[in-house]
C-alpha positions in Angstrom: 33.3 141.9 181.8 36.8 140.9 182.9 37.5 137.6 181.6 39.6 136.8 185.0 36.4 137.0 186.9 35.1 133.8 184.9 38.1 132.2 185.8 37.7 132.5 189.4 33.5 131.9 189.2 35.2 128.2 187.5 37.3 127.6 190.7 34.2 128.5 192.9 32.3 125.8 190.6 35.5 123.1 191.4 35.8 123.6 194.6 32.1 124.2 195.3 31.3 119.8 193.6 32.7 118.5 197.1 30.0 119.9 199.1 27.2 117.8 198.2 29.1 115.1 196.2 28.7 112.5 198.8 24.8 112.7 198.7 24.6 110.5 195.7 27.0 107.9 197.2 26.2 107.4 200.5 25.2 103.8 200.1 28.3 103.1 198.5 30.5 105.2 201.1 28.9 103.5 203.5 29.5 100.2 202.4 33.1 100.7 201.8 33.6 102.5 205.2 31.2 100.2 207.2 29.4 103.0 208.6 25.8 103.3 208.3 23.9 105.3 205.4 22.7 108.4 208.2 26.4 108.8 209.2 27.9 109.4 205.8 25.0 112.0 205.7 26.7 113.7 208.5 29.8 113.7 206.1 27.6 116.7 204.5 26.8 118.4 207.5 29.9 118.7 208.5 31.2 120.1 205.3 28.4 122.5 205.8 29.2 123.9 209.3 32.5 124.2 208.6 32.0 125.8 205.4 29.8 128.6 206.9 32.1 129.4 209.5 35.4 129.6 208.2 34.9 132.0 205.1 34.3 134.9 206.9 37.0 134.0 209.8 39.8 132.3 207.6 39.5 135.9 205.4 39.7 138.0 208.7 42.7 136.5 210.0 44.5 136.6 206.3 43.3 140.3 205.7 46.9 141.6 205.5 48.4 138.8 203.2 48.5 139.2 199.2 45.3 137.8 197.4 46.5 135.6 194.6 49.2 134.0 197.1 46.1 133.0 199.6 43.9 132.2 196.9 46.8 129.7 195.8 47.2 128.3 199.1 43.8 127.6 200.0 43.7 126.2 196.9 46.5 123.9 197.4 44.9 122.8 201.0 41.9 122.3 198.5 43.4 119.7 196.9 45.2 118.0 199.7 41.9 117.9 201.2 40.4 115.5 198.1 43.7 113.6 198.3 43.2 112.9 201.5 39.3 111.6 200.5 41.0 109.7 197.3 43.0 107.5 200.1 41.1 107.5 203.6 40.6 104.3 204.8 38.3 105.4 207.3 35.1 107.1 208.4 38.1 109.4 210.8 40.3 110.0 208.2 37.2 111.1 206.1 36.1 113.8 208.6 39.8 115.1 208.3 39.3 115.3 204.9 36.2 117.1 205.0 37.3 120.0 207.1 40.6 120.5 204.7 38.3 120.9 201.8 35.4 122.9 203.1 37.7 125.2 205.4 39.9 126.0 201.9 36.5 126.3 199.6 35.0 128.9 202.0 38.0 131.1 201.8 38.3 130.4 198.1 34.4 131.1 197.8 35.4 134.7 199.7 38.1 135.7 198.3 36.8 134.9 194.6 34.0 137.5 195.6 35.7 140.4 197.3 38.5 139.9 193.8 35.9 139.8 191.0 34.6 143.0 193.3 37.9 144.6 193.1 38.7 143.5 189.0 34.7 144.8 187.8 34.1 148.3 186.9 31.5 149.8 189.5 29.1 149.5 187.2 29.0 145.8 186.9 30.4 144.9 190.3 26.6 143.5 190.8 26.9 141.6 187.8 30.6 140.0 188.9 29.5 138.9 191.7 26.6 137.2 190.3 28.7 135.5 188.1 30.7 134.1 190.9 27.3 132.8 192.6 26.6 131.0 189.4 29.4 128.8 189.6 29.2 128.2 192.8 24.8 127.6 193.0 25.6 125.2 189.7 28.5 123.4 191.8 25.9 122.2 194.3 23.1 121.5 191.6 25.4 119.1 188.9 28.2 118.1 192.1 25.6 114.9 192.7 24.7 113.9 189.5 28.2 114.2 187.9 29.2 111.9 191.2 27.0 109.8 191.2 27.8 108.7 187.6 31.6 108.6 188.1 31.1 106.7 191.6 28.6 103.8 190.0 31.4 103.8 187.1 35.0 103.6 189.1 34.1 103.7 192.6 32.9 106.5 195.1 36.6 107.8 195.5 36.6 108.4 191.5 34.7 111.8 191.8 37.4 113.4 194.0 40.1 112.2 192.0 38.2 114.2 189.2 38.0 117.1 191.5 41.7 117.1 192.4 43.0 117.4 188.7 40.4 120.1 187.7 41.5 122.0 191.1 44.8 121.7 190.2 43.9 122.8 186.5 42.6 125.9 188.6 45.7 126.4 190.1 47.3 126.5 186.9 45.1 129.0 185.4 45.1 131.2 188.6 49.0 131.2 188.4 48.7 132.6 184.8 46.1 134.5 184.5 45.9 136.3 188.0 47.6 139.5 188.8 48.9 140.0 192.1 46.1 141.7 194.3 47.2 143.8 197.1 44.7 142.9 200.2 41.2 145.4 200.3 39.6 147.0 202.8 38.9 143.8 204.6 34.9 144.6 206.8 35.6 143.1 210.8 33.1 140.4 211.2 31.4 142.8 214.2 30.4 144.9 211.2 29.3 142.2 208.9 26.9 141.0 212.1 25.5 143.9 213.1 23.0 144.0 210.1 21.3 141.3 211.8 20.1 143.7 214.3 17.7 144.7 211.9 14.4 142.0 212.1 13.8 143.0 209.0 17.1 141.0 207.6 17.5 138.4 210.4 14.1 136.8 209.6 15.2 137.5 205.6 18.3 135.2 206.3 16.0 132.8 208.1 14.3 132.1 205.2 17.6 130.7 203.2 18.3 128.9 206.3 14.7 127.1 206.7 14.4 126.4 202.9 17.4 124.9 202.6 16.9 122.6 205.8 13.4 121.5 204.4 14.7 121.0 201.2 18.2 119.0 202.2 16.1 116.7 204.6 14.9 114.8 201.7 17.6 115.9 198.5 20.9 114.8 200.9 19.5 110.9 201.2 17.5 111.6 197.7 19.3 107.9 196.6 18.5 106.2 199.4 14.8 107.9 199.2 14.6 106.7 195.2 15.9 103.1 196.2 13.9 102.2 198.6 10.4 103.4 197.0 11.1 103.2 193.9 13.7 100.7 193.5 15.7 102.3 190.4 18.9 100.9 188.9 22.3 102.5 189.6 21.6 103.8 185.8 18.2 105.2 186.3 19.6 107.0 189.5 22.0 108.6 187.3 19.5 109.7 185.1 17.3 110.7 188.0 19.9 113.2 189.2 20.9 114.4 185.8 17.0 115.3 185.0 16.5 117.1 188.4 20.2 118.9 187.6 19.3 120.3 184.8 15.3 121.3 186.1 17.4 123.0 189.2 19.6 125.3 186.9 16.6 126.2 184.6 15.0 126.7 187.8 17.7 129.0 188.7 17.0 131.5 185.1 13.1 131.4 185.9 13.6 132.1 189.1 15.4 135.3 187.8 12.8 136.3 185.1 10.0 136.2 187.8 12.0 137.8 190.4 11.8 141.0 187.7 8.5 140.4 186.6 6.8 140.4 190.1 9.2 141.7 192.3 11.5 139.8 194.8 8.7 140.0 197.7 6.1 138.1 195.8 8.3 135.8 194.4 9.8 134.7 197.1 6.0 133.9 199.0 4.9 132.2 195.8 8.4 129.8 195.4 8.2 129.2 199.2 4.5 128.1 199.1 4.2 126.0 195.8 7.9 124.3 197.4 6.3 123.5 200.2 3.5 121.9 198.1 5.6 119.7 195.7 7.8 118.7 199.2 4.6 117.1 200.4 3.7 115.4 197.6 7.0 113.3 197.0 6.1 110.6 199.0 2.8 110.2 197.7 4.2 110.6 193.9 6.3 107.3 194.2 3.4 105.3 193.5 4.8 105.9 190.2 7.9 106.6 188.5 6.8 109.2 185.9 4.7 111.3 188.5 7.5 111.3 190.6 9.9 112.4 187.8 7.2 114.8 187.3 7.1 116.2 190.9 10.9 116.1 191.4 10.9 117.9 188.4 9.1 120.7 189.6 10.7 120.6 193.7 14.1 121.1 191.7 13.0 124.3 190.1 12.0 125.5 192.7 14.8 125.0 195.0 17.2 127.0 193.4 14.6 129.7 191.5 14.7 131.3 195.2 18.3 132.5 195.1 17.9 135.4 192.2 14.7 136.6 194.7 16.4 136.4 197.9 19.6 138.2 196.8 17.7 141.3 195.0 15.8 141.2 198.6 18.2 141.3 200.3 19.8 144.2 198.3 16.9 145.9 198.4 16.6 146.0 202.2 19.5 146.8 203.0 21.4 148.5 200.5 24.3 149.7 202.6 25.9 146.4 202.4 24.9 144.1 199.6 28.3 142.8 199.7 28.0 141.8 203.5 24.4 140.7 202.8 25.4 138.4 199.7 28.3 136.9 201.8 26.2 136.2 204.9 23.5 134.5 203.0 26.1 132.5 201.7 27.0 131.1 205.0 22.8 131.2 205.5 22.8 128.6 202.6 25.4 126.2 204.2 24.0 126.3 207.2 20.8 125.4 206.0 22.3 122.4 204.2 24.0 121.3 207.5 20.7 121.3 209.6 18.9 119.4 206.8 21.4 116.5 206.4 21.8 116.4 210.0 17.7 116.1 210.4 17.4 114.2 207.3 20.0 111.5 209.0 17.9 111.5 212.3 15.1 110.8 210.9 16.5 107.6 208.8 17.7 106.4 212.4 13.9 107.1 214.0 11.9 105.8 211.6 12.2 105.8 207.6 13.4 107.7 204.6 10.2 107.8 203.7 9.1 110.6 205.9 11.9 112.9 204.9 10.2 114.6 202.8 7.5 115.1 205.8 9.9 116.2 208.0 11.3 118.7 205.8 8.3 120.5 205.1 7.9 121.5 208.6 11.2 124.0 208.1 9.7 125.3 204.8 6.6 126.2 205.9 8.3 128.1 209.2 10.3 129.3 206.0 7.3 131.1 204.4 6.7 132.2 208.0 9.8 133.9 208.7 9.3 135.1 204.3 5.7 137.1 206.0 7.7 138.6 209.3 10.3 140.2 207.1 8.2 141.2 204.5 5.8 143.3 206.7 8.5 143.9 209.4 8.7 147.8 208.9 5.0 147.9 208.1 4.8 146.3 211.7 7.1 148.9 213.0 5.9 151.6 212.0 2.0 150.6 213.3 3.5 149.6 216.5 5.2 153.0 217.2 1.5 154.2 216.4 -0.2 152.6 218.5 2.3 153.4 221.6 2.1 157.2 220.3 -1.9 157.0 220.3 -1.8 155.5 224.2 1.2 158.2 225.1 -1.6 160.7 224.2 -4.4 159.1 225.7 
C-alpha cells in the first residue's frame, strides 16, 4: 500500500487526540477555569457537534481548491486551535478554541479519506480507507489516557502543547511527502443524505449514534465516576485509562475477527447486548477495584469491537456508496459522543455520577432496538407489501 496513505492515517490520529482529551481532565480544567466538572463536559460536546457538521460542509464549499494546499491549511487552523487552548484564560476563550480545532480535524478527517481513496489502487481503496479509520478510532481510544498522564504531570494545558508540535511535525511531513492533488469528483451533500431515505440505513446509523451516547454518558466523566466510587490516586487513574486503552484497541481487532466469523448482523446484536450488560454492571462493580478493572475491561472491548461490524454492514447494505456510508457514520460517531457528554453532564447536575452508567444504558438498549429494525427492515418490507397484495385481492 502507498506509504503516503499512513502518513495521512498519523495526521487523522494527531488531530483526532483533541476530541476526547479533556475527559480525563475535567476536574483539573475545571479547577483552573472555575467552572464546574459537567460544564468542561460540554467542552466535548461541543467538539463533537461541530466536528460532525463541518467535514462534510467545510469539504463542499473547498471542492474546487487543490488538496494538499487545504489539507495544509486546515492543518495550520489545527494548530492555532491548540494554541489557542495552550493560553486561554477562560472557559470563553476555550469554546473558541474548540471550534478551531474540531472544524479543521473534520475537514482534515475528510480529506485524509477521499486522498488515501484517490492514492490506493482500486483494489485496496477498502483497505486505505480502513487504515485511515484506524488512526482516527485509536485517536479517541489512547487521546485520554496519554492526557491524562501528561495533565497530572505538567498541567492540563501540557497535552495540547504535545498535540501542537506533533501537528506541526504533520505539517512537515505532509509538505514533503504529499504530491499536489488536483480536487475529485466532490458528492453534493443532497446526494450523500439521500441514502437515509432507505429505513434500512437510517436505523443502521442509529445504532452508532445510540451506542456511542450510552457509552459516552459514563466514559466522558469516567474520572470523575472512578474518583468518587472508588477513590483512586491521580497514578492509578492513569493506569486505569491506560488498561481500558489498550482493552479498547484489542477490542477493536476482535471485533474484526468476529465480524468475519459470524457475519456483521450477528455481531453487531451480540456486541450491542453483552455492552449493554457490562454498562449495567459498573456501578455495582465498584464495590471493588479489581472487579471493576475487570468489567471496564470488558465495556472497553466492546465499545470499539462494533466499528469493524458496523462498517462491513453498512457496506453491505448499501453498496452503492460505501464511501458516503463510511463518511456519514463518521459524523454518526461524533454525534453520538456529543449527546452522551451532553447527557452524561445533565445527569451529574440532577443527581450523581453514579447513575451514569444507568442512564446510558437506556440509549444502548434503544441501540439494539434500532440494531433489530434494520436488520429485518427488508424482511419487514417485503411481508408488508404481502399482506397489502393479499387484501388488494380479497
Amino acid at each position: 500500500m502507498n506509504f503516503k496513505i499512513y502518513i495521512l492515517a498519523i495526521a487523522c490520529f494527531v488531530t483526532g487526540m483533541v476530541e476526547l482529551i479533556v475527559g480525563g481532565m475535567l476536574d483539573l480544567v475545571s479547577s483552573d477555569l472555575h467552572i464546574s466538572v459537567s460544564t468542561a463536559g460540554q467542552l466535548i460536546t461541543l467538539y463533537s457537534v461541530v466536528f460532525a457538521v463541518s467535514g462534510p460542509v467545510l469539504l463542499a464549499a473547498a471542492s474546487r481548491v487543490e488538496r494538499k494546499l487545504l489539507y495544509q491549511c486546515a492543518l495550520l487552523v489545527f494548530i492555532a486551535g491548540n494554541v489557542l487552548s495552550v493560553v486561554s484564560p477562560n472557559f470563553t476563550m476555550m469554546v473558541i478554541a474548540r471550534i478551531l480545532s474540531a472544524a479543521s480535524a473534520a475537514l482534515i478527517t475528510v480529506l485524509s479519506i477521499t486522498m488515501a481513496s484517490q492514492m490506493a489502487e482500486p483494489a485496496y481503496r477498502a483497505r486505505a480507507i480502513g487504515v485511515i479509520f484506524m488512526g482516527v478510532s485509536g485517536s479517541l481510544v489512547l487521546g485520554v489516557p496519554v492526557g491524562m498522564m501528561l495533565g497530572n504531570a505538567f498541567g492540563w494545558r501540557a497535552p495540547f502543547v504535545m498535540i501542537s508540535i506533533l501537528a506541526v511535525i504533520s505539517f512537515i511531513a505532509v509538505q514533503i511527502f504529499i504530491t499536489k492533488t488536483p480536487p475529485g469528483e466532490t458528492v453534493p451533500l443532497r446526494k450523500q443524505l439521500a441514502s437515509l431515505k432507505n429505513g434500512k440505513i437510517i436505523f443502521g446509523q442509529l445504532i452508532t449514534i445510540l451506542m456511542l451516547t450510552g457509552h459516552l454518558t459514563l466514559y466522558a466523566y469516567l474520572t470523575p465516576f472512578l474518583q468518587e466510587t472508588l477513590h483512586l490516586s491521580p497514578s492509578m487513574l492513569s493506569l486505569f485509562y491506560f488498561i481500558f486503552g489498550i482493552a479498547a484497541v484489542l477490542g477493536g481487532g476482535a471485533g474484526g475477527w468476529v465480524t468475519d466469523r459470524f457475519g456483521p448482523e450477528k455481531s453487531i446484536l451480540t456486541i450491542v447486548s453483552v455492552f449493554a450488560v457490562a454498562m449495567l454492571l459498573m456501578p455495582v462493580s465498584t464495590v471493588s477495584v479489581y472487579v471493576c478493572l475487570i468489567v471496564m475491561i470488558v465495556w472497553s472491548m466492546l465499545s470499539w469491537s462494533i466499528s469493524p461490524s458496523m462498517q462491513s454492514y453498512l457496506i453491505k447494505a448499501a453498496p452503492e456508496s460505501p464511501d458516503i456510508q463510511q463518511s456519514l457514520n463518521s459524523s454518526a460517531s461524533h454525534i453520538g459522543i456529543a449527546l452522551g457528554s451532553a447527557i452524561g453532564g445533565m445527569v451529574i447536575e440532577g443527581s450523581s455520577v453514579y447513575y451514569n452508567a444507568w442512564v446510558g444504558v437506556i440509549f444502548v438498549l434503544l441501540a439494539l432496538g434500532s440494531a433489530v429494525l434494520s436488520i429485518t427492515w427488508k424482511k419487514r418490507r417485503v411481508e408488508s407489501r404481502a399482506a397489502a397484495g393479499v387484501q388488494e385481492t380479497s
